[in-house]
C-alpha positions in Angstrom: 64.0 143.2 60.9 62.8 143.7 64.1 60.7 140.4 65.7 57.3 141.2 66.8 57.2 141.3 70.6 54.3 138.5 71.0 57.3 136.0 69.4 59.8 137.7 71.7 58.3 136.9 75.1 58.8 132.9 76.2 59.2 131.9 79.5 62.2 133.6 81.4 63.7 130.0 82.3 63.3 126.7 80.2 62.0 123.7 82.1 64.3 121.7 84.7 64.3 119.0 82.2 65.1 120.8 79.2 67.5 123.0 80.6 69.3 120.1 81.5 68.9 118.4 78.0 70.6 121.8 77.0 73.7 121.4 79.4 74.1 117.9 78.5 74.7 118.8 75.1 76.7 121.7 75.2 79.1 119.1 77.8 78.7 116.3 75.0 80.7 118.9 72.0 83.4 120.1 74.4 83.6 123.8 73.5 83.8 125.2 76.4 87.0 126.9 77.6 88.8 125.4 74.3 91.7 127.7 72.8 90.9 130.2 70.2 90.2 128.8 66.9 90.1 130.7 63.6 87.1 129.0 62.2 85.1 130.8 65.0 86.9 133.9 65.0 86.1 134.2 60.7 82.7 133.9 61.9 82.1 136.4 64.0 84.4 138.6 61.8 81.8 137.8 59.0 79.0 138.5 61.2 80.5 141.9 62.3 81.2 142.7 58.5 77.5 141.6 57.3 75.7 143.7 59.9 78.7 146.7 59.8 78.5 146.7 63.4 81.8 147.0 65.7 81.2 143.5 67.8 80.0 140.2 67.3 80.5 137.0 69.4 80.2 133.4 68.9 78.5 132.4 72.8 77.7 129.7 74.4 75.5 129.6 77.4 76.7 127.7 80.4 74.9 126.9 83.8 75.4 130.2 85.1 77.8 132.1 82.1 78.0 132.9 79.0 81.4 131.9 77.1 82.7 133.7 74.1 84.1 131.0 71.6 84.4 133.9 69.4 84.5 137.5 70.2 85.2 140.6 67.3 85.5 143.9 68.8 85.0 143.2 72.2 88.5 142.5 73.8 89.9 141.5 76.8 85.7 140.1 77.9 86.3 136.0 77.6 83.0 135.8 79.6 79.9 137.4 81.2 77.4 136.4 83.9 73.9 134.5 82.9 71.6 137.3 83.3 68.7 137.9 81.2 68.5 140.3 78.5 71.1 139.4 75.7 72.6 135.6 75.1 70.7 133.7 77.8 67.4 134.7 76.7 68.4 134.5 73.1 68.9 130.5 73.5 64.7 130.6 74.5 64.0 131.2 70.7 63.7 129.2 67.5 64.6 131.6 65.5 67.0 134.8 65.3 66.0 138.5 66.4 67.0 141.5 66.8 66.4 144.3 69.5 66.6 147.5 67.8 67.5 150.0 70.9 68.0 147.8 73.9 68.7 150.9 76.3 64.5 151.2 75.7 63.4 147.8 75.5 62.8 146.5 79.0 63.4 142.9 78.4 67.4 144.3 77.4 67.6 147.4 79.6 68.9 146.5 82.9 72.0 143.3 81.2 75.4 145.2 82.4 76.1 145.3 78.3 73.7 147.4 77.9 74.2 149.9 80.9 78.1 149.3 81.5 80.4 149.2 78.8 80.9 148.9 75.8 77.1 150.2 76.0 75.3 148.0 73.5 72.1 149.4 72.5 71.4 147.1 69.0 71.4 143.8 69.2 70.9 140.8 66.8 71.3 136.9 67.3 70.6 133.6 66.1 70.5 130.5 68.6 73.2 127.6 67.5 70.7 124.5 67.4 71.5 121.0 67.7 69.8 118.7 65.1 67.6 117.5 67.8 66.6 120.9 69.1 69.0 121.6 72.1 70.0 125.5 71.7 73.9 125.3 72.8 74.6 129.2 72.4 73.8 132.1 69.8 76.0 134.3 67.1 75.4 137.8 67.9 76.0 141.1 66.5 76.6 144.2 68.6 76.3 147.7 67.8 76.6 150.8 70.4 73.8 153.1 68.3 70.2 152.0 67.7 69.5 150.7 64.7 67.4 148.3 62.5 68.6 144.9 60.9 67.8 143.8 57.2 66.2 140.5 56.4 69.1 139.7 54.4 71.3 140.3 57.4 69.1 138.0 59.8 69.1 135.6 57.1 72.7 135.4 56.9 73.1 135.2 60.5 71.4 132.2 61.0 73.2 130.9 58.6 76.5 131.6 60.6 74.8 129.9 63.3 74.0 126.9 60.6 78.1 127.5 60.0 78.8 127.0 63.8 76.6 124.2 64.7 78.4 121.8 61.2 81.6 123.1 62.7 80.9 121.7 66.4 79.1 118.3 64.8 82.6 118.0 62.9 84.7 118.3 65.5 82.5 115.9 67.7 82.5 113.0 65.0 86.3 113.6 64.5 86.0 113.2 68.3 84.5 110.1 68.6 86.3 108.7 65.4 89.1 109.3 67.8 87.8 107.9 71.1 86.7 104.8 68.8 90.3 104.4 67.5 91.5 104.6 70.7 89.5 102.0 72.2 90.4 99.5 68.7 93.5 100.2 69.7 93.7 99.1 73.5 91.7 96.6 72.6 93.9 95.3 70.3 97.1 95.9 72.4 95.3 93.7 74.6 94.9 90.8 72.3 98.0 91.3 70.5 99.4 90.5 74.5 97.1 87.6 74.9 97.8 86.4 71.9 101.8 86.8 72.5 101.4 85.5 76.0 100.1 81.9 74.5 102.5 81.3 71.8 105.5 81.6 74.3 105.8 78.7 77.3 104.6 80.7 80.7 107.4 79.7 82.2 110.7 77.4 82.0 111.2 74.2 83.7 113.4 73.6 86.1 116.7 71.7 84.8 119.0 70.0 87.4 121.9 71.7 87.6 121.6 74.7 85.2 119.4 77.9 85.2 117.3 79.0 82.9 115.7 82.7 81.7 114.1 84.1 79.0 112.5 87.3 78.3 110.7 88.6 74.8 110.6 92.4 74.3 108.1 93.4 71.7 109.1 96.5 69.7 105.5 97.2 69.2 102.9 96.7 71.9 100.1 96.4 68.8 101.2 94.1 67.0 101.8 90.1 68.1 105.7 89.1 66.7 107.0 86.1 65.1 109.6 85.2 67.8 109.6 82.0 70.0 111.4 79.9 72.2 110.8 76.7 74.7 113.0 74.5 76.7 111.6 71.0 77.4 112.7 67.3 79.1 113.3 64.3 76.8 112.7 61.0 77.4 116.3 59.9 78.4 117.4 62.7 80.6 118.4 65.1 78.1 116.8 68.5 77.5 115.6 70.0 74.2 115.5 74.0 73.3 115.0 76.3 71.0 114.5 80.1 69.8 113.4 81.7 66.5 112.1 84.0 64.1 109.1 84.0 62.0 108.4 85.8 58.9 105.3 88.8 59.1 103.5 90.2 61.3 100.0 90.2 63.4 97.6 87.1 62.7 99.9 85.3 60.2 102.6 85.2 61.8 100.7 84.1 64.9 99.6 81.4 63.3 103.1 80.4 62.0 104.7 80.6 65.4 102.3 78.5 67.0 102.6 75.9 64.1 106.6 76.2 64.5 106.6 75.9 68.3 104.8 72.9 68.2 105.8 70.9 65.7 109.2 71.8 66.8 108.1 70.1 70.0 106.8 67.0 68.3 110.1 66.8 65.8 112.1 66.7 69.0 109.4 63.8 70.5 110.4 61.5 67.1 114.1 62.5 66.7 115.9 65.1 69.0 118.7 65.1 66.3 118.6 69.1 66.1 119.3 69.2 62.1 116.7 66.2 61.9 113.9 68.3 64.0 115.2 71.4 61.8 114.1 69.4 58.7 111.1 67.5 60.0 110.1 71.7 60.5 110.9 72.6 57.1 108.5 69.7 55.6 105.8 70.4 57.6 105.8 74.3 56.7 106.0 73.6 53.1 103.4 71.0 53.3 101.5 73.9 55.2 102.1 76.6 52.9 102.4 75.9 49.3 102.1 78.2 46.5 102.7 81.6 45.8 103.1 82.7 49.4 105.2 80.9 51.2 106.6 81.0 55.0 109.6 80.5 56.6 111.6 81.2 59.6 114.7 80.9 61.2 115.5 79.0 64.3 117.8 77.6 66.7 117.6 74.2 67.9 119.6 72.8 70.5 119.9 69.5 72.9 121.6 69.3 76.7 123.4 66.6 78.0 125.0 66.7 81.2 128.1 65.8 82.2 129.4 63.9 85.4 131.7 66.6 86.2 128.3 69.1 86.2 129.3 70.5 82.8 126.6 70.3 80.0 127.4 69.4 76.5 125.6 71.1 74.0 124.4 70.3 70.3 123.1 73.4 67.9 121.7 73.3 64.6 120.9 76.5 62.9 118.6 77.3 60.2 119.4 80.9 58.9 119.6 82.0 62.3 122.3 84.2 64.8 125.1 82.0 66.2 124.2 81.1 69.9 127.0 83.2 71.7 129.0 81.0 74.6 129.9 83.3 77.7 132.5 81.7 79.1 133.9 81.6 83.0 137.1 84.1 82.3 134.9 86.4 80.8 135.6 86.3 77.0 133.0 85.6 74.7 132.4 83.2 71.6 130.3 82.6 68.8 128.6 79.1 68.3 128.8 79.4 64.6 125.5 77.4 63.1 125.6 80.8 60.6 125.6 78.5 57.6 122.1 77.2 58.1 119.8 78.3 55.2 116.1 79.5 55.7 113.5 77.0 57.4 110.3 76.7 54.9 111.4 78.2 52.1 114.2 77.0 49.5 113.9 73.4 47.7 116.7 71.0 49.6 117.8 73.9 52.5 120.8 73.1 54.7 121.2 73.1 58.4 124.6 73.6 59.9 125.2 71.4 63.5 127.8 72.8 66.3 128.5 71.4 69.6 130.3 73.1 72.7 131.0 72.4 76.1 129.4 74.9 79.2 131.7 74.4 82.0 130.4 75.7 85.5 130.6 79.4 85.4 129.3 79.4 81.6 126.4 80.3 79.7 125.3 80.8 76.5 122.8 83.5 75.1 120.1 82.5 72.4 118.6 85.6 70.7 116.9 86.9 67.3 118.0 89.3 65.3 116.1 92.2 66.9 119.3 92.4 69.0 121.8 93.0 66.7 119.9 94.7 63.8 119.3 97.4 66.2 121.0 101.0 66.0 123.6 102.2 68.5 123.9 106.1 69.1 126.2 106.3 66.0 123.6 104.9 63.5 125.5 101.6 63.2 124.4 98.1 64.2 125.1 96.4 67.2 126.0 93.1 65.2 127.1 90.0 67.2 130.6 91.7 67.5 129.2 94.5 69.8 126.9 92.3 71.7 130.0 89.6 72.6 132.1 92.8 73.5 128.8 94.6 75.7 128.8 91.0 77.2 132.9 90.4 77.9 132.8 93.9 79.5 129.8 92.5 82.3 130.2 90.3 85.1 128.5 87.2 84.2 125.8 86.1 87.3 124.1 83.2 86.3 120.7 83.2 83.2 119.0 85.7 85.1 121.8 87.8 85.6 123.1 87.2 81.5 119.4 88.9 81.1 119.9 91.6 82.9 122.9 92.5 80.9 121.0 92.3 77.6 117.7 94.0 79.6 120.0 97.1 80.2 121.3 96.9 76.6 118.1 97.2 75.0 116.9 100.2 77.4 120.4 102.0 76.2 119.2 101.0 72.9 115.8 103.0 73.1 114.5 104.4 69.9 117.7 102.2 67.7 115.2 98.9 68.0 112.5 98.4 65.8 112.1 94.6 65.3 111.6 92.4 68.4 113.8 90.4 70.7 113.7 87.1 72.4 116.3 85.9 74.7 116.6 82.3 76.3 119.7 82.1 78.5 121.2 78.8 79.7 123.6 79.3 82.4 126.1 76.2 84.4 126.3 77.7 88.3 130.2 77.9 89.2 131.1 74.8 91.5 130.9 75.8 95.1 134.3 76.9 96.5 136.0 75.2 99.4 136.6 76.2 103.2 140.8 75.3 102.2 140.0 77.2 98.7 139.2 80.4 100.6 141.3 80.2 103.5 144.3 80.5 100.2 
C-alpha cells in the first residue's frame, strides 16, 4: 500500500512550537544514546521479517539527527543526518507509508540512503506517537529493490510502532516510580536524622573536673534507632547519666526513646538511686504499654560524685544491659559488671543489679550498646566485651574525646560486620598535672 501523494505532502518543517513540543518529549523518555536493548532490536527484527526486506530501524528524530534505537541489517550506521526524505519527514505524518521506489520519487531521491549506500530504494514507516500527539521517531523498513507493501504489512507496522511507544511509556513510569522512591527516600533519611537529632541531648554539659563525649553511629541512615544517652546536674552537686537500648525500629521506637529519655530524667529529679530510677522506668513503660505488645529496653544508669582528691566515685545500675567498661590509668581494662540486670518494661517483678567503682585521674569509663560488640570482626566472630577491653588495653588512653576516637576507628575497621547501631558516652578523669621536681626526675 502505497499513500496517495495529496496525504504525503505536509509542510517540510513543523511549527517552532510544535517542533519544540516534539523535542521536549523525546528529552522527557530518555532514549537517546541508551545501550542496545533487545526489546527494540526483536522489533525491528519482526519488522524486517513481516515486510521480508533486508533492514529495518527503530529511529528517533533528534534536533538535527536521526538515532537508531534499533537497527536490523544495517550495521556499523548508529546514526544519520536530519535531512529530508526518509525518518524526518516520516515524523510529519499521522499515519504510516510507504514509498514504493524512492530513487524516482522526488520527495526521497536526493536522502544519502537513497543515493549512497546501502542504496534504499523502498521504504515503509510508521511514526512512534505519544498519547498526546508528539511524534518521537518512526519504525521503518528498508528494502534495496522497488517494491509495493501489503495492507496487512502497514498494519502491522504501526502496530510495532504501537509496540515501541508502551515500551518507552514503561520505561518512563518505571522511571519516575524510581525518581519518586528516591525522593521518599531522602526525604525520609532526612526525617529519620531530625528525628534522631531530637531524641539525643545536642550536646553535653560541662562537668568540673571530668570530660565528657559521646557519639551515636546509626547503622542505617533511613531508619531512626532506639539508642539514647544524657548526662545531667543534680541538685546537690552530683551528676546523673545514662545510655540505652530500645526495642524496634522507626516511629515506635522513636516514641519509646523519647518516653525513656525523659522519664529517666524525671526518675533521677525524685530519686537519683540508679536501681530506683531503673524501676520508676519500668512502671511507667508498663503503665504505657499494656497488652499484647509490650516494650522494653535496656539501659544503663549511673550517678557521679566527686572526690576531694579529684577522683569521681561512680554508682551503676544495669537493666539487661552491657557492663560499663573502666579504662584504667596503667592501661588494663575492666568490666563494671551490672550484667545481671533483667529487661526494663517487660517481665512481672524484673531485677536491676547496682555496681560502684572508683575513676582515678587518668581513668575513664566507656558506656555503649550492644551494636558494638554484636558486630562481626573479619573472621565472622563477635567482637564481644572481651575484644573491645583488649582493642581498648592495646590504645593510649587521651581523655573522652580521645576514648572515642579509639572506638570511632574500631567501628570504621568494622565496616560491613555492623548492622545494629551504636552509642557511646565516655566519661574520662584528666591525669593530675605533673610537677616542675616530677619532671626534672
Amino acid at each position: 500500500m502505497t499513500v496517495p501523494d495529496g496525504d504525503l505532502y505536509q509542510p517540510a518543517d513543523p511549527s517552532p512550537d510544535a517542533e519544540q513540543r516534539r523535542l521536549a518529549a523525546v528529552r522527557r523518555y530518555s532514549i537517546l544514546d541508551t545501550p542496545p536493548d533487545g526489546v527494540f532490536d526483536t522489533i525491528a527484527s519482526l519488522a524486517a521479517r513481516i515486510f521480508q526486506a533486508p533492514m529495518a530501524t527503530v529511529a528517533i528524530v533528534d534536533t538535527d539527527r536521526v538515532w537508531f534505537k534499533a537497527t536490523h541489517g544495517l550495521d556499523g550506521v548508529p546514526q544519520v543526518g536530519r535531512e529530508p526524505g526518509l525518518c524526518a519527514s516520516a515524523i510529519l505524518h499521522d499515519a504510516p507509508y510507504a514509498v514504493s521506489d524512492a530513487l524516482t520519487d522526488p520527495r526521497t531521491a536526493a536522502n544519502s540512503l537513497v543515493q549512497g549506500e546501502p542504496g534504499v530504494r523502498f521504504y515503509a514507516a510508521a511514526p512512534i506517537t505519544t498519547e498526546s500527539g508528539e511524534r518521537l521517531g518512526t519504525v521503518n523498513v528498508l528494502d534495496i529493490r522497488p517494491r509495493e507493501a501489503t495492507d496487512d504489512q502497514m498494519a502491522a507496522l504501526k502496530d510495532l510502532a504501537s509496540l515501541v511507544m508502551d515500551e518507552l511509556e514503561l520505561r518512563l513510569s518505571a522511571m519516575r516510580t524510581v525518581a519518586a522512591e528516591r525522593r521518599m527516600r531522602t526525604d525520609a533519611e532526612r526525617l529519620a536524622r531530625t528525628l534522631q537529632r531530637t531524641l539525643l541531648p545536642p550536646a553535653l554539659p560541662r562537668v568540673p573536673g571530668l570530660s565528657a563525649a559521646a557519639a551515636y553511629h546509626p547503622a542505617s541512615v533511613d531508619e531512626v534507632g532506639g539508642d539514647f544517652y544524657d548526662l545531667f546536674p543534680l541538685d546537690d552537686g552530683r551528676w546523673a547519666f545514662f545510655l540505652g537500648d530500645v526495642c524496634g525500629k522507626g516511629a515506635d521506637a522513636a516514641a519509646l526513646t523519647s518516653l525513656t529519655r525523659y522519664t529517666l530524667r524525671a526518675a533521677a529529679i525524685y530519686d537519683p538511686d540508679p536501681c530506683t530510677a531503673l524501676a520508676n522506668l519500668d512502671t511507667v513503660l508498663k503503665g504505657e504499654y499494656q497488652g499484647d505488645d509490650p516494650r522494653y529496653c535496656t539501659a544503663v544508669f549511673g550517678v557521679l560524685e566527686p572526690e576531694d582528691d579529684g577522683s569521681f566515685t561512680v554508682t551503676l545500675a544495669g537493666g539487661g544491659h552491657p557492663s560499663a567498661l573502666a579504662v584504667r590509668a596503667d592501661g588494663g581494662v575492666e568490666a563494671v559488671s551490672t550484667t545481671g540486670g533483667q529487661l526494663i518494661g517487660l517481665l512481672p517483678d524484673p531485677q536491676f543489679v547496682q555496681a560502684t567503682t572508683r575513676l582515678a585521674p587518668g581513668e575513664a569509663l566507656l558506656l555503649y550498646t550492644d551494636g558494638l560488640t554484636e558486630a562481626r570482626t573479619s573472621d565472622g566472630t563477635m567482637l564481644g566485651e572481651d575484644g573491645l577491653a583488649l582493642h581498648l588495653s592495646a590504645a593510649s588512653l587521651r581523655g573522652a574525646d580521645g576514648l572515642l576516637s579509639i572506638v570511632d576507628k574500631l567501628l570504621t575497621e568494622l565496616g560491613s560486620g555492623i548492622s545494629d547501631d551504636t552509642a557511646l558516652l565516655a566519661l574520662a578523669v584528666p591525669p593530675l598535672p605533673t610537677s616542675p621536681v616530677q619532671e626534672d626526675r
